[in-house]
C-alpha positions, -999 to 999 in steps of 0.1 A, spaced: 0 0 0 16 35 -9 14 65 14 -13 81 -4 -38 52 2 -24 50 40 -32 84 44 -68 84 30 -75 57 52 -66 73 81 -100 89 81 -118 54 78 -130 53 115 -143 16 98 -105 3 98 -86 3 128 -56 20 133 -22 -2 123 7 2 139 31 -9 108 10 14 80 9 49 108 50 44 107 51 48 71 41 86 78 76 91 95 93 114 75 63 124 55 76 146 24 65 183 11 48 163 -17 25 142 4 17 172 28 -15 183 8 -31 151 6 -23 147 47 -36 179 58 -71 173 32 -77 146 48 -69 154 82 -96 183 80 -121 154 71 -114 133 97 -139 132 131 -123 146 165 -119 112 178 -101 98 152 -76 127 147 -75 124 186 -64 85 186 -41 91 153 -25 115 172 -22 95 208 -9 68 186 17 83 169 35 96 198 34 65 214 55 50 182 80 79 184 83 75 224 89 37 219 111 47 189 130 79 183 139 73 148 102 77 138 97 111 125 63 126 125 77 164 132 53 175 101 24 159 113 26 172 149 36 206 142 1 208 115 -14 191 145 -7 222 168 -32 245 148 -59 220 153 -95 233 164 -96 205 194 -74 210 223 -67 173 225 -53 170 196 -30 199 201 -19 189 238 -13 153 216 7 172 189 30 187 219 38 157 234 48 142 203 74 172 195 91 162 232 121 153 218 126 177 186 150 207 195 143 227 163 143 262 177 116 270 156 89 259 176 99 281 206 82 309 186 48 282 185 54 268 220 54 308 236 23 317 212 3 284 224 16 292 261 5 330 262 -22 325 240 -48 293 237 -76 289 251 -72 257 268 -51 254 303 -43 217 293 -22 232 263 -7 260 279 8 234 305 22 213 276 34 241 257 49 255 293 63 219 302 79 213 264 99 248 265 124 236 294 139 215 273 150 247 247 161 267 279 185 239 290 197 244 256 201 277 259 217 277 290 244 245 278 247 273 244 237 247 218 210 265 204 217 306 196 221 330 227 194 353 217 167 324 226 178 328 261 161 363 264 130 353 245 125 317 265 131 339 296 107 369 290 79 346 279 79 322 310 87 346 332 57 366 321 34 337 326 46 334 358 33 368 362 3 368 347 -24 366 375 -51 349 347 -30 324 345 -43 289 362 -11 275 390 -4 242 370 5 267 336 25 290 367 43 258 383 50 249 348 65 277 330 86 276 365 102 244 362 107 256 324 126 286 332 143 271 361 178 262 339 183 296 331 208 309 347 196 349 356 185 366 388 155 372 377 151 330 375 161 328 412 135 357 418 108 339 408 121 301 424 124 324 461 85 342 454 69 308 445 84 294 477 74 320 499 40 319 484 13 297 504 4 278 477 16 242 483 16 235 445 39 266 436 64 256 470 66 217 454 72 235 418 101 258 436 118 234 450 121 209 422 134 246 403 160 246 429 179 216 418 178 230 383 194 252 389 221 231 399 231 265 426 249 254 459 225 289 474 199 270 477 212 241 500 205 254 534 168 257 522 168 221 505 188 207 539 155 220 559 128 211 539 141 175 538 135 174 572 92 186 558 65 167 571 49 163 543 62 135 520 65 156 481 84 179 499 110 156 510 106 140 480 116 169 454 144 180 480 163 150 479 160 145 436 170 187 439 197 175 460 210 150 439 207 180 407 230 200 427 253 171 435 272 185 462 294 155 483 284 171 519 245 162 507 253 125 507 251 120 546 219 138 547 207 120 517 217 86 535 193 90 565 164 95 547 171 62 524 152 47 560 124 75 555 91 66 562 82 71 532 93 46 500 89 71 477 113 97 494 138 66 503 143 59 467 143 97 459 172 97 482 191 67 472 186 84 435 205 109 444 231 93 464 241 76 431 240 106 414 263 123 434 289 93 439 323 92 458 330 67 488 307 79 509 277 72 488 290 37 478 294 29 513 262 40 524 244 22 494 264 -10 503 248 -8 537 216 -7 520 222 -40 499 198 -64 517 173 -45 528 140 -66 532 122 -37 506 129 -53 472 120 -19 454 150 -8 476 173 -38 468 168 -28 429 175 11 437 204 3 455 218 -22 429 210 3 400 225 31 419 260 12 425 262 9 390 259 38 386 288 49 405 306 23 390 306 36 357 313 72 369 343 54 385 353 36 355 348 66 334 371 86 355 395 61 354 396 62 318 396 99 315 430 97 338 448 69 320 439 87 278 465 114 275 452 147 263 463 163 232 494 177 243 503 146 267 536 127 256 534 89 255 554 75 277 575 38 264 
């Protein structure tokens, strides 16, 4: 069957949806575009709703698919399913040119659900940004859009906490402005949010506040201190991190051991050691994952000493 048949069939609800034919519209050409978006206009809501569902489920299982043309028409669409759909299929393009579509959809649609996808799939373009491997000037724009949102009191929290944990890699006082107002603020959602921001931005500042709210009663507090702990990845954490791998809580224990093996050095192999046979397989597998990880860090540093650099003479 040829692509044009594949795609007029695609608005058969009578035929179900195969896996093997929606793969053939990875890498759909200019050519085939017209026929695709005709018959995409045709098709009912719930169709363009699973087609949508279903094809970034094949490029999550495999990132070689290519379905970039079909998503990004998808983000125009009239339903707001389709476009949160469309969003999360782009999760792993880095063209810059969708930041200009992501901000527009963020500041602009009518749907809260979309703005928080369009929010959530911008962080990825400022840790670019930040690690310079897309153009500086992005920086400002990412920056001035999510901070605005942050801002903008018509805004619902989830788009707020959002854009937050988007903006959170860049590396400007203005970022750590906003990270210090959402924690002071009494919304629980908007403290969680700050703190997972905290670790992003991988700022040794922010320990003393991370240190006490491990020590929070309530359980997704600890939790997103000790993962913002492990971001940071400061050695004196690991002792802290260690006493709450016997929280009360599973959840925070394994955020903890997490970020133990994150960190690494002796200290945190040791402590995971100690951990080895606890009764809680969930915690036998965290620990054994997590000293593997060390491992390779170990083995890569290892390597890193013993390949002479560039100007390095060999030795006989």
């Amino acid at each position: 069957m040829n692509i044009s048949q594949i795609i007029k069939e695609l608005a058969d609800t009578g035929k179900p949806l195969v896996n093997t034919r929606l793969t053939e519209l990875s890498e759909l050409t200019p050519a085939d575009l017209p026929l695709f978006k005709s018959t995409w206009r045709q098709m009912d809501v719930n169709r363009r709703r699973q087609v949508i569902s279903r094809l970034a489920e094949l490029v999550r299982d495999n990132v070689e698919l290519n379905f970039a043309p079909v998503f990004k028409y998808a983000l125009s669409d009239l339903d707001a399913d389709v476009r949160v759909g469309a969003i999360d299929g782009l999760w792993e393009n880095e063209d810059p040119g969708l930041i200009k579509t992501f901000i527009n959809l963020l500041m602009y649609d009518a749907s809260a659900d979309v703005q928080t996808s369009a929010a959530t799939a911008l962080g990825k373009f400022s840790t670019l940004a930040e690690c310079e491997e897309i153009r500086s000037d992005y920086k400002a724009e990412l920056s001035q859009a999510l901070l605005a949102a942050i801002d903008d009191a018509g805004k619902p929290v989830e788009v707020k906490r959002r854009a937050l944990e988007a903006v959170s890699p860049l590396s400007l006082p203005a970022v750590k402005e906003a990270i210090r107002k959402a924690y002071d603020s009494r919304d629980e959602r908007l403290v969680v949010s700050a703190i997972y921001c905290m670790g992003k931005t991988c700022d040794n500042a922010w320990l003393p506040v991370l240190y006490k709210e491990l020590e929070n009663a309530d359980t997704e507090i600890r939790y997103e201190a000790a993962g913002a702990l492990g971001e940071i990845g400061m050695e004196d954490s690991v002792s802290r991190l260690l006493e709450h791998a016997h929280d009360s809580d599973i959840e925070v224990r394994l955020a903890a051991i997490q970020a133990v093996a994150k960190i690494g050095g002796k200290e945190a192999k040791h402590g995971l050691e100690s951990l080895a046979r606890d009764p809680n397989q969930a915690i036998r597998e965290a620990v054994e994952q997590g000293l593997s990880e060390i491992e390779t860090k170990e083995n890569m540093t290892l390597f890193e000493m013993d390949t002479p650099g560039e100007n390095d003479e060999r030795r006989d």
